[in-house]
C-alpha positions as CSV (number, residue, x, y, z in Angstrom):
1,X,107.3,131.3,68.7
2,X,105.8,127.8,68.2
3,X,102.2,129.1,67.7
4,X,103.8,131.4,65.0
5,X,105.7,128.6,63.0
6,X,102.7,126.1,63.4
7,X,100.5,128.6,61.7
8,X,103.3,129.3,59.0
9,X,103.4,125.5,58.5
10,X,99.8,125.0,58.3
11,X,99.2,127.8,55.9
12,X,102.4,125.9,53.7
13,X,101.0,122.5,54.5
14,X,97.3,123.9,52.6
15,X,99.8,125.5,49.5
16,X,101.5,122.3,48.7
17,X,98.2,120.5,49.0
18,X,97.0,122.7,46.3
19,X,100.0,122.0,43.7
20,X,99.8,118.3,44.9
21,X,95.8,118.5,43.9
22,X,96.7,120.3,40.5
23,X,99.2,117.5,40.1
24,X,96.8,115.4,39.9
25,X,94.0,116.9,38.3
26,X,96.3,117.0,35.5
27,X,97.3,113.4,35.8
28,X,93.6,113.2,35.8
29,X,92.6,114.6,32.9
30,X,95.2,112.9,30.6
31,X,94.1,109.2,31.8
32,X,90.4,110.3,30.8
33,X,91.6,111.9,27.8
34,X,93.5,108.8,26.9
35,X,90.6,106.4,27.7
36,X,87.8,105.7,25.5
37,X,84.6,107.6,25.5
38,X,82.3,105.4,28.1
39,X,82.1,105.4,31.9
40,X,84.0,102.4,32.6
41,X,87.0,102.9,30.8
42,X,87.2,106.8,32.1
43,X,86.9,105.0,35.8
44,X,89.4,102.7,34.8
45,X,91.8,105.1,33.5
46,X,91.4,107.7,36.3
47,X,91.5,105.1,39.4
48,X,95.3,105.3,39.2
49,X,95.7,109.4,40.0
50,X,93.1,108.9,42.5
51,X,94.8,105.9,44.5
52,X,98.1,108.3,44.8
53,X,95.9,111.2,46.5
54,X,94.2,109.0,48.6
55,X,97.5,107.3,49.5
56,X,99.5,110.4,49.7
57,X,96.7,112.0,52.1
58,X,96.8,109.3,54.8
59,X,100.9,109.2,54.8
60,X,101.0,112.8,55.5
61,X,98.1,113.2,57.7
62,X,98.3,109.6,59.9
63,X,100.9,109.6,62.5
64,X,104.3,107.7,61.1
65,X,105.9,104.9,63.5
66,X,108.9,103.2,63.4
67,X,108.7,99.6,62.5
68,X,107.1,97.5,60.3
69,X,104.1,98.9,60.0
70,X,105.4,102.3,59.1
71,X,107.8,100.4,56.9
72,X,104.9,98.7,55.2
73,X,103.1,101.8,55.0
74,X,105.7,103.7,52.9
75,X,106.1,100.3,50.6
76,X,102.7,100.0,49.7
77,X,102.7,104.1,48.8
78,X,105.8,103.7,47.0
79,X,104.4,100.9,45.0
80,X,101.2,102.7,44.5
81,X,103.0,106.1,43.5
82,X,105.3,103.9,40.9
83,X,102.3,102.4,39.0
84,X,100.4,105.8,39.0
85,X,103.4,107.4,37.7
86,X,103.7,104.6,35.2
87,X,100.2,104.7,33.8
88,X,100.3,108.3,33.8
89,X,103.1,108.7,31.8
90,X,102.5,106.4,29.1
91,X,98.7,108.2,28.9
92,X,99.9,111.5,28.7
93,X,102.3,110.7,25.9
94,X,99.3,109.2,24.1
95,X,97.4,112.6,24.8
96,X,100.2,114.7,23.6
97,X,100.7,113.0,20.3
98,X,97.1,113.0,20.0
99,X,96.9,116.8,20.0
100,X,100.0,117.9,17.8
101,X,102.5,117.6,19.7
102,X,106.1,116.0,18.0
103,X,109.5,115.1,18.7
104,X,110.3,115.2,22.7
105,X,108.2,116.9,23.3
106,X,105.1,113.8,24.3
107,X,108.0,112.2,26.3
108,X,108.8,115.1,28.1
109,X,105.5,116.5,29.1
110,X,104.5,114.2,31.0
111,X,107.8,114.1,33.4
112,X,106.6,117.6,34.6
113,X,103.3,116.6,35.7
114,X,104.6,113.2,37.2
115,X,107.3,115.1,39.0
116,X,105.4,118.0,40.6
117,X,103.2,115.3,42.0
118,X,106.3,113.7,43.8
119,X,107.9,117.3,44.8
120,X,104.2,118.1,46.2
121,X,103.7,114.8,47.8
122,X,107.4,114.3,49.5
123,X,106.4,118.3,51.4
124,X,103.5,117.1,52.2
125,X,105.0,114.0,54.2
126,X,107.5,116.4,55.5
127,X,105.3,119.1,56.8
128,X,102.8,117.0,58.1
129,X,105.3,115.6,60.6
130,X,106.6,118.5,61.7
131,X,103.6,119.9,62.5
132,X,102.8,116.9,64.8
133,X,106.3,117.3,66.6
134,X,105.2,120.6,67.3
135,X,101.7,119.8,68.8
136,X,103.1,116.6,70.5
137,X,103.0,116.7,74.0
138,X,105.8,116.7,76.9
139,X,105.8,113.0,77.7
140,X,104.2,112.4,81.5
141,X,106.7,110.3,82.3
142,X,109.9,112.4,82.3
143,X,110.4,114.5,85.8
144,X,110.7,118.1,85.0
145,X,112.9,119.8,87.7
146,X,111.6,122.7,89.7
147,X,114.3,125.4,91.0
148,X,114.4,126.0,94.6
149,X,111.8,123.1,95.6
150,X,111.7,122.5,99.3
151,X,112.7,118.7,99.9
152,X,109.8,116.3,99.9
153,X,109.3,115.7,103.7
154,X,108.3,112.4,104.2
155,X,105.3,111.5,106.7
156,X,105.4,110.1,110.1
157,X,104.6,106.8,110.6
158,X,100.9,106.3,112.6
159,X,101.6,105.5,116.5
160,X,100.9,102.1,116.6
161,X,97.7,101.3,119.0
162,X,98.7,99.6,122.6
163,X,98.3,96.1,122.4
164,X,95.0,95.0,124.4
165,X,95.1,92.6,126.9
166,X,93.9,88.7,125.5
167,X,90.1,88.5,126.0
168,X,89.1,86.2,129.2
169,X,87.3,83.5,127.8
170,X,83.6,83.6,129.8
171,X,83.5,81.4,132.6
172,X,86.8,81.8,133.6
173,X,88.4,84.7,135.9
174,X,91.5,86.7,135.0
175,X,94.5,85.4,137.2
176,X,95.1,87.7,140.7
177,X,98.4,88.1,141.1
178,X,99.3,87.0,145.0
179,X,100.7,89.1,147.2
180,X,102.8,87.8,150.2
181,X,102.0,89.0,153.2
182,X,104.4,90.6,155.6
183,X,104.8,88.4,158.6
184,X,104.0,90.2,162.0
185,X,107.4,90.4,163.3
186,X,108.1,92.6,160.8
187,X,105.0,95.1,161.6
188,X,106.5,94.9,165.2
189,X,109.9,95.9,164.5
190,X,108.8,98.5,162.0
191,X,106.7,99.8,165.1
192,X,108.9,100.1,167.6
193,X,111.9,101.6,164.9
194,X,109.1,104.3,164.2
195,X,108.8,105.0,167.7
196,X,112.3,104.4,168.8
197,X,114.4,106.3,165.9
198,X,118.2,106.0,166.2
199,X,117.8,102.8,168.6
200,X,120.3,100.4,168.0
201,X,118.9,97.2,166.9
202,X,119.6,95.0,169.7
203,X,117.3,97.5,171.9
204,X,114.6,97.3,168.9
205,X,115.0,93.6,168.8
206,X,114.4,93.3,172.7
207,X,111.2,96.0,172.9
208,X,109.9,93.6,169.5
209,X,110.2,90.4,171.1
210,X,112.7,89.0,168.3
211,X,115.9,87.8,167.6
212,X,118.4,90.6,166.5
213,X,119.4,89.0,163.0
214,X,115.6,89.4,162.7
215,X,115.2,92.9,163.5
216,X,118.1,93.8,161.3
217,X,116.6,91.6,158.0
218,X,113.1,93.7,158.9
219,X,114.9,96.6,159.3
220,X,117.0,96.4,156.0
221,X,114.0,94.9,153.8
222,X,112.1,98.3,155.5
223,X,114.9,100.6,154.7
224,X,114.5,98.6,150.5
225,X,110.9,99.4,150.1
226,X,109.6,102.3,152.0
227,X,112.5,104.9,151.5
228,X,112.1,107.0,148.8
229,X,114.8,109.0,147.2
230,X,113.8,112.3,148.4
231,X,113.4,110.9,151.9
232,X,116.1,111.2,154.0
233,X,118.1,108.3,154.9
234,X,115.6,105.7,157.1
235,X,116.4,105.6,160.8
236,X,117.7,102.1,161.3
237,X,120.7,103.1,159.1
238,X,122.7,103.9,162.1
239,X,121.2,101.3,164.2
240,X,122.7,98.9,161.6
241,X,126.2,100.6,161.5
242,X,125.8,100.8,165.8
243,X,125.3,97.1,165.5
């Protein structure tokens, strides 16, 4: 549908051109007519027609703005339109009289060539625009909404990388943790509850060679770190409660 109108438009836009260009041709003729017979005054007399066409081309044919520049733009080619016009008419009434006519009638002619250049122009302006609405493209910037999208998903943040240890600086070594070491009281009483399960601790104490508060803080620090929660409960459990 809009390929069909913008060819309709064109062909119109290239039919008004032609009236517009007869227009002036006519407007043309008149001024030369008018002038007298050597080059300069001819050039003289015809600069006027010729400054409309050339005016009325770019209007039509140049993309239109808003602001001043478009507002200066259609000034300057009303001014140049009005002084055409002017010299025109006052030429073509010269012309007229010149070759018979009377009356009106060299006051009237020349309204009909001066207005079919303003009719011709005026479409012009107008067709040339809306043929550029019609080839104008969709502006990039507005969204255009697609039906049924699938949500944008929005990507996982990258795992962040383990934080590496702080570099030793050479000639010195990396700290060793200490580890206290288990007095041997405590690998006694560990012995003899592994070899004497269900004991009671005073008996463990006595076979160990300690005191029995020892053997029970050996026994419960034992029962703390070696059971595991699958393991069933340690042996010295009882002894404790026996105690």
């Amino acid at each position: 549908m809009m390929t069909t109108d913008l060819h309709r438009l064109k062909r119109l836009g290239w039919a008004v051109r032609a009236v517009f260009t007869l227009g002036i041709a006519a407007s043309l003729a008149g001024n030369v007519l008018h002038a007298e017979n050597n080059a300069i005054s001819q050039a003289i007399a015809a600069w006027s027609p010729l400054a409309l066409l050339l005016a009325v081309e770019l209007i039509s044919r140049v993309p239109l703005r808003r602001g001043a520049h478009a507002v200066a733009r259609l000034a300057a080619t009303a001014v140049i339109a009005g002084i055409a016009a002017w010299v025109s008419y006052w030429h073509l009434v010269g012309v007229a009289v010149r070759y018979g006519e009377s009356g009106a009638s060299p006051y009237l002619i020349p309204f009909s060539v001066d207005g079919l250049i303003v009719i011709a122009s005026v479409s012009l302006v107008e067709i040339g625009g809306r043929i550029r609405r019609i080839q104008a493209p969709a502006d990039p910037a507005t969204p255009v909404a697609v039906p049924n999208a699938a949500p944008a998903v929005k990507p996982l943040p990258a795992p962040q990388p383990a934080a590496e240890p702080a570099p030793v600086p050479p000639g010195k070594k990396a700290p060793v943790k200490r580890v206290k070491p288990r007095p041997a009281s405590a690998d006694k009483v560990a012995k003899v509850a592994a070899k004497m399960p269900g004991a009671p601790v005073a008996a463990i104490a006595e076979k160990a060679g300690v005191s029995p508060s020892t053997a029970r803080r050996h026994l419960a620090a034992l029962a703390a770190t070696d059971a595991s929660p699958s393991a069933p409960a340690p042996a010295e459990t009882p002894a404790l409660a026996a105690a």
